[in-house]
N, C-alpha and C positions, 0 to 999 in steps of 0.2 A: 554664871560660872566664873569665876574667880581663876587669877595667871596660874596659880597652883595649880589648881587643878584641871586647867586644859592641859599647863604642862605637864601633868603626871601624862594625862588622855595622849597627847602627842608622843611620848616616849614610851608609851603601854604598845601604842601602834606601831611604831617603829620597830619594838623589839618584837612584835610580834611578825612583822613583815619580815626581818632578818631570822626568828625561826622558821617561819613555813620555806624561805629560799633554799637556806640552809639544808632542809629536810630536801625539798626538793633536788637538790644538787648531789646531793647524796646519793641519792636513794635515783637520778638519771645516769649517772655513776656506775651503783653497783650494779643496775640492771643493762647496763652496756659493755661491762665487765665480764659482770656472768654469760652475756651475750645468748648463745641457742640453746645453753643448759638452762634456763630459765623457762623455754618454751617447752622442751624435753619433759618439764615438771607437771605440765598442764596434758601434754600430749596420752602422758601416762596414765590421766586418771582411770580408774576402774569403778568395780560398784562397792570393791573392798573402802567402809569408810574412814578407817584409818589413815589408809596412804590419800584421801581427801583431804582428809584435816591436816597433815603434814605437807601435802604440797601447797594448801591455804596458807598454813604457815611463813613455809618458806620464802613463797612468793611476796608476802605481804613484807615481810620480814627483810627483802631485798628492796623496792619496791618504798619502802617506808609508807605505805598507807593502803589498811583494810577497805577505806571507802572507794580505793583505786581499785581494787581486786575487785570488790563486788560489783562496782558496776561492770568490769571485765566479764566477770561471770555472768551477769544479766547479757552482756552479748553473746556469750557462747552460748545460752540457750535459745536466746534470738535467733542465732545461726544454725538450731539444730545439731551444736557440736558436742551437746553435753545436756542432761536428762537431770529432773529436779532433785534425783536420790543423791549425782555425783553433786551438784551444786551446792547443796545443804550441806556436806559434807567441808566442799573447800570455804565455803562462808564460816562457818566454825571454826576451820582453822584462820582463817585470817584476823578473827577476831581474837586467837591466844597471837598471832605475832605482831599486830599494834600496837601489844603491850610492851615489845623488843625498845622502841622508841623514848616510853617514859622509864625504862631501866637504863638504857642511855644518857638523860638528860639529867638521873642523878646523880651518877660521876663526877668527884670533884676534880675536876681540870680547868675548872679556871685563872690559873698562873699561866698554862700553860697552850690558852687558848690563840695569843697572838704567833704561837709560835705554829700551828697547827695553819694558821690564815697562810701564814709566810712562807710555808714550806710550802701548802696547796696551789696557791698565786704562782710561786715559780716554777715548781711543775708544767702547770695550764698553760704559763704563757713561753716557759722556754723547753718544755718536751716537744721531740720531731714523731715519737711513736703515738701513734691513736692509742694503744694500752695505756702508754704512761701517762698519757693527758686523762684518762678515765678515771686512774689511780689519783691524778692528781685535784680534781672533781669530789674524790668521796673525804680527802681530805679537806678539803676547801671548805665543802658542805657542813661535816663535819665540825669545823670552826665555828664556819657561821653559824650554825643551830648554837651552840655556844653562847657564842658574843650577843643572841639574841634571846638566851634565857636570862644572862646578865643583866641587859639593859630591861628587861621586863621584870625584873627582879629589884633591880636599883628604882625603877620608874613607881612600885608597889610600895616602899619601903614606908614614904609619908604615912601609908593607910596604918602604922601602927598606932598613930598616936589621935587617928582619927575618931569621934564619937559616934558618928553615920555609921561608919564602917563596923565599930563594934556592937553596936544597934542590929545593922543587919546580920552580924555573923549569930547575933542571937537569938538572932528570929528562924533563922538556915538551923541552929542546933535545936532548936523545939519546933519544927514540921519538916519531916521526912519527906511530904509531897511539893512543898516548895523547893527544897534541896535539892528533888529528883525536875522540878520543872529548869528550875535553873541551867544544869547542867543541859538537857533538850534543848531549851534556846540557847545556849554558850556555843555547843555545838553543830546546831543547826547552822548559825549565822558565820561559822568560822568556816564547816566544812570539813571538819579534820578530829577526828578523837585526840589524838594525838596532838596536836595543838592546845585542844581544851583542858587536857591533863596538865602539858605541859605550862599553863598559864597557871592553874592550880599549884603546881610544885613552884615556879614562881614566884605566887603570892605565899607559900608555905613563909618565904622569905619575910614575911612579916611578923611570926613569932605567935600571932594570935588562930591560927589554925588547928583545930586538933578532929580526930578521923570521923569522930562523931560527925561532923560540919560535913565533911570531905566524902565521905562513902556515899551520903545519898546523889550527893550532885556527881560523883563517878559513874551511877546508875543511870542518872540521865544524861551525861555524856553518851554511852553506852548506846541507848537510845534514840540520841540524835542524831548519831553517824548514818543513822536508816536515810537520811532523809535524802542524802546523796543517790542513794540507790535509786529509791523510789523516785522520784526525780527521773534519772535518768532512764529509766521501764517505760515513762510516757512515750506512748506511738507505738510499743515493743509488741509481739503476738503476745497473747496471755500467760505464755508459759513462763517469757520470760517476768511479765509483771508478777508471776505467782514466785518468782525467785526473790525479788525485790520484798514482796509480804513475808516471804519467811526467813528473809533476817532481821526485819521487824520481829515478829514472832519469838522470834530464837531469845530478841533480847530482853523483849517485855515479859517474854515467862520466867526467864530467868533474873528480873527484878523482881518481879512475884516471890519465885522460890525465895532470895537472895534476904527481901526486905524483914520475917520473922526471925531470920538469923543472924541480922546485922549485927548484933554486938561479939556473935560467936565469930563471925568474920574477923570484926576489930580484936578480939580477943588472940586469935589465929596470926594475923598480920601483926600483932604485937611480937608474938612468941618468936618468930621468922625473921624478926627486922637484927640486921646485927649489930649487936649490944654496945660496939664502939661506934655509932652513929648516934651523933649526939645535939641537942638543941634544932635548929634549922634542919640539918641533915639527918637525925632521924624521921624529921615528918616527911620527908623529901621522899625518903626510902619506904617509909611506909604508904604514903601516896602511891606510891609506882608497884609496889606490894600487893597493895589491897584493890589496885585495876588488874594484875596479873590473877590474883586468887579468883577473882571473880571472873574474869572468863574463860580459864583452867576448869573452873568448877563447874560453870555453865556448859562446857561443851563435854565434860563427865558426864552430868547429868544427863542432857538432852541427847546425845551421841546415841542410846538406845531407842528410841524414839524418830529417829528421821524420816522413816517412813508414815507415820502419823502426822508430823508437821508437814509431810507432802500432802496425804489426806485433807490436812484441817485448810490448807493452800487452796486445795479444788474447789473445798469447798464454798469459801471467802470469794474464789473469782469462777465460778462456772463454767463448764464448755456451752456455747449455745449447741441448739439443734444442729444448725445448718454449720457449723465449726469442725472444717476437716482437715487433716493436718494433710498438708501437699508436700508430694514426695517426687514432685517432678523436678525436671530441671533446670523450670524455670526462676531466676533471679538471684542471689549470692546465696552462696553456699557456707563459708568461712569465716567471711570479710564482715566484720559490723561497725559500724562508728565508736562504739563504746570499748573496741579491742584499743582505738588509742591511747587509753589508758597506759598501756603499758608499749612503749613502740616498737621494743624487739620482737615481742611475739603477734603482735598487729604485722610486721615485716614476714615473719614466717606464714602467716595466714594470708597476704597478697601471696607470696609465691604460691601457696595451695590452692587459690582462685583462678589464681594466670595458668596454674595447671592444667587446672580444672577446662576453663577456658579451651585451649588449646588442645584436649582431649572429643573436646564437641569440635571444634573443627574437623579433626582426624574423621570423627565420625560422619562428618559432611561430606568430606573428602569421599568416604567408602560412598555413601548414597546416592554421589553424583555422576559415578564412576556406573553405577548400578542403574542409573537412569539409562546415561547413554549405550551401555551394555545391550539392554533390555527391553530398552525402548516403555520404563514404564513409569507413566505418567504420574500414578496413586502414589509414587515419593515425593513427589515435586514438591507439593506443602510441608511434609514433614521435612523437608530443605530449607526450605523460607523460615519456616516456625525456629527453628535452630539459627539458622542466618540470623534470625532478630535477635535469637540468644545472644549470641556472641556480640553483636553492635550493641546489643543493654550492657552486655560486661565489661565492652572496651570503657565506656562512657564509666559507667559505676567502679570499676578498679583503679580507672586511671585521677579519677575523683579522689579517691580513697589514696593514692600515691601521692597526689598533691597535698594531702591534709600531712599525710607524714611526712613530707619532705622541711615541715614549721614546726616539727619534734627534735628533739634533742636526740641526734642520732650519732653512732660510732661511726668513723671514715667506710669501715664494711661496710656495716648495712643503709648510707647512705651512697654508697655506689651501687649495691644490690637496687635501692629505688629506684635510681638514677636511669641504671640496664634495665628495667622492667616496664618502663614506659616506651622504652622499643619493643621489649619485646612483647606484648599486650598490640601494640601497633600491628606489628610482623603476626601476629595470628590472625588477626580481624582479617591481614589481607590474604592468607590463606583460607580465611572463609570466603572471600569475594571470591579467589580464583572457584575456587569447590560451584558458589552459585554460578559465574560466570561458564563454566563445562556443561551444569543442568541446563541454562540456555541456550547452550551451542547443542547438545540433546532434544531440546525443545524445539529445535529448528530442526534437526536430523529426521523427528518424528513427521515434523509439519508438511516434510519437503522429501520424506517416502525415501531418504538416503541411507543405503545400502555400504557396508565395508566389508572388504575383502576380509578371508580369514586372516592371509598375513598382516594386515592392518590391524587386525581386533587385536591377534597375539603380539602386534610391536605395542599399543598402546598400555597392553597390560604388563608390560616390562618395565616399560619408561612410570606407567603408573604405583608398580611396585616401588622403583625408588626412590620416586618423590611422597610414597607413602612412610617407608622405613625414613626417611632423612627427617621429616616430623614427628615420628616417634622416638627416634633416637634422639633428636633438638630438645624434645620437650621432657623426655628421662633427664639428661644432660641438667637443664635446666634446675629441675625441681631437686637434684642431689646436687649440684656443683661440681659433672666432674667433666674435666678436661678431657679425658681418656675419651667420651661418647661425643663431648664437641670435636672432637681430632675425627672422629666416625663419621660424623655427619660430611665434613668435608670433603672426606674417602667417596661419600655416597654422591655428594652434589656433584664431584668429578665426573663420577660414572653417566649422572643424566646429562651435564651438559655434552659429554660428547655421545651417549646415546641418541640425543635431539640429533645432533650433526647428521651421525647414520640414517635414523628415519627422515630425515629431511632427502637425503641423498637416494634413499631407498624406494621413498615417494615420488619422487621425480621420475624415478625408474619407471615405475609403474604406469604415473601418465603417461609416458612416450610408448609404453605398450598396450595401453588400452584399456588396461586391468580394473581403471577408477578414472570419473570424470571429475571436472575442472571444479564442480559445486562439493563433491564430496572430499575433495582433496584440501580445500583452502579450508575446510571444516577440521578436516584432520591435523592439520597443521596448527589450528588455532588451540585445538588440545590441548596437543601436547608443549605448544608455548607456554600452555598455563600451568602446565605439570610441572617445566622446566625453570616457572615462575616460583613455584612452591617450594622446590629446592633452593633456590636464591635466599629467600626469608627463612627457610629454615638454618642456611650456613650465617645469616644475622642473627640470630638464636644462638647458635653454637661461637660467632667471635664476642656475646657479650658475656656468654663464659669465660673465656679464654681471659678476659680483661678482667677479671676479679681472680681474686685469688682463692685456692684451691681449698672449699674447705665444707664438709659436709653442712648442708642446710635443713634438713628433716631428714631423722633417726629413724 
């Protein structure tokens, strides 16, 4: 290899590493921006599959990359949050807003690319507001994607006068199937549709390009964005690998359909391209044309069909026999590795697990309450069983908190993670007290101890409002609002000085005889624990109080 042409290799990479940042920054940017209307997008989906393909869209569209969103998708069906009808739906769309990026890249702004950097840079580095620093990210971003089609463009330019290079471009125009593999490994190995185009529009920069060459390896671009998915499905339950095959699917039929028509395409994309784009910059435009047409057209065509490409899915990956889908409660609900993908709506899915979370406590709470009550034994495991729940989820979300805390996050929502690893803590230990009451129950049983009615009836006072102060912490919580953190406090008031009285009340009792010294220190240990519960839940309600006010799930 010859200095020329490492040199070209060194400056191909270069500019290629200052596009994908570039995209990157961007597109961490606008989805921190957009911030909970982003997640609101996904939350909405329905079976209608229009508003799929338009939240695909959007998402991807904000987001800068379809191979981000699907693997997204592949987690939400991982997690049970989303069924293969709605998923095929947002896969199609992401695949028409990928294309958002190569209609980007052919803008001619580069005069005024340094001034995009310049502006962004001083943004980022002298905004006090988190907004303005986001704002100044998508410019920034924005540049760099820029300054890195330039230099991948200047680093291509030798290849005109190259003989190799027009050797191969003439072997790419006479076989459609090398075109279309080309483009499969261009994008396999990059990782990014969008990247691959944009190398493509790029090298258009060499003058010897024409759509003929161009459309097939667009096809396999196309095609090799799969390969992120697929990828990311290994280890998934089936359902979700059956998401991953049918955006395969989606894209292989529709080079099928695509490939007898290819001239009427070219033909099409001609007619479309505007007329004052000229030399360099009409193939540029028509490059980013004829990737738009084609998955415009493909998600037309296939968009009636979605329920068959679910069909054809099952059939590709089988249920076994023994393959049941489990609707218990046990293990994450929400949360999956692959929601990092995108980390504002990975952030609102922690909060719906820490929810979640915290509503199996409550219910621990009730069972424990109903042991001691009742003196009945047959709960005790289904206490444990749950107790483990919760200690797997503290473990698995606060995992899942640390992964996002190495994302690129907004001052919000990285104080949202910040508060969530207490508060994830403070339920786990309201599950302790919950099992800690079944043992002091367990011992009630063992040791034939007897409580007074007034006893039973104080217990179930103090246990009502260290029950409401958890339910009201954990509402609080899951919406952001101050109003229910302010409640809880009201509440935790009430049991600490409740304890005070049953303490004082108890004392009574022993000096008249009413209850002995064994069931009394029993009693007391209770409602310590009840009055323990209200503690963690008023740490619930101040790490509210400490973010700012502002709906978290619609």
């Amino acid at each position: 290899m010859d200095n020329n042409v490492l040199g070209m290799v060194i400056a191909l990479f270069g500019g290629l590493g200052l596009f994908l940042y570039g995209m990157t920054l961007m597109g961490d940017g606008l989805q921190n921006a957009a911030g909970e209307k982003l997640k609101i997008f996904f939350e909405k989906i329905t079976s209608n599959p229009i508003k799929g393909v338009l939240t695909g869209a959007i998402v991807t569209a904000v987001i800068q990359s379809s191979s981000a969103t699907t693997v997204m998708v592949v987690g939400f069906v991982n997690a049970q949050l989303m069924n293969l009808y709605q998923a095929t739906a947002v896969i199609m769309g992401a695949n028409i807003g990928t294309t958002i990026t190569a209609q980007i890249v052919t803008l001619d702004l580069q005069s005024v690319v340094p001034i995009f950097i310049g502006i962004g840079a001083c943004i980022v580095l002298f905004a006090k507001s988190g907004n303005k620093k986001e704002f100044g990210h998508i410019i920034l971003g924005f540049g760099i994607l820029f300054l890195g089609m330039d230099v991948m463009k200047d680093a291509m330019l030798p290849l005109q006068n190259s003989a190799v290079f027009h050797a191969t471009i003439a072997k790419l125009s006479n076989n459609m199937f090398l075109g279309i593999l080309t483009g499969v490994v261009m994008t396999a190995i990059i990782q990014s549709s969008s990247a691959a185009t944009g190398i493509l529009i790029a090298l258009s920069g060499t003058g010897v390009l024409s759509l003929e060459v161009v459309v097939p390896i667009l096809y396999g671009c196309n095609i090799g964005t799969c390969v992120t998915a697929i990828i990311s499905s290994i280890g998934t339950k089936k359902n979700a690998k059956r998401a991953a095959i049918i955006h395969l699917i989606i894209k292989i039929v529709g080079t099928i359909i695509f490939i007898p028509v290819t001239q009427i395409l070219i033909k099409l994309v001609v007619a479309i391209t505007p007329v004052h784009a000229v030399g360099g910059e009409l193939i540029k435009k028509q490059i980013a044309n004829a990737h738009t047409v084609f998955n415009i057209g493909n998600t037309i065509i296939l968009l009636p069909f979605i329920k068959y490409l679910v069909v054809l899915a099952n059939k590709i990956i089988p249920e076994d026999k023994e393959e049941i889908v489990n609707n218990d409660i046990e293990g994450l609900h929400y949360i999956d590795e692959r929601l990092l993908e995108s980390p504002v709506i990975a952030v609102g899915q922690a909060v719906k697990e820490t929810c979640r979370m915290g509503k199996i406590a409550i219910e621990n709470l009730d069972t424990s309450m109903e042991i001691l009550n009742k003196n009945d034994q047959g709960l005790v495991s289904k206490l444990y069983e749950n107790e483990s729940i919760i200690n797997d989820l503290e473990h698995k979300i606060t995992s899942f908190l640390i992964e996002l805390t190495n994302k690129e996050l907004s001052p919000h929502h990285n104080e949202l993670v910040t508060s969530m690893f207490r508060v994830v803590k403070d339920i786990e230990r309201i599950g302790d007290h919950a099992k800690n009451i079944t043992e002091l129950a367990q011992e009630k049983i063992d040791n034939n101890i007897k409580f007074s009615q007034e006893a039973i009836n104080e217990l179930s006072d103090i246990y009502t409002y260290a029950k409401d102060s958890i339910k009201v912490a954990i509402d609080g919580f899951e919406f952001n609002s101050h109003e229910k953190a302010n409640e809880v406090f009201v509440i935790e008031e009430r049991i600490d000085n409740l304890e005070e009285a049953l303490r004082a009340s108890h004392i009574y009792r022993l000096s008249k005889g009413v209850c002995d010294a064994v069931g009394g220190a029993l009693f007391l240990d209770v409602i310590s624990n009840l009055e323990r519960v209200g503690d963690h839940s008023a740490n619930i309600a101040e790490s509210i109080l400490n973010r700012k006010e502002e709906s978290l799930i619609m």
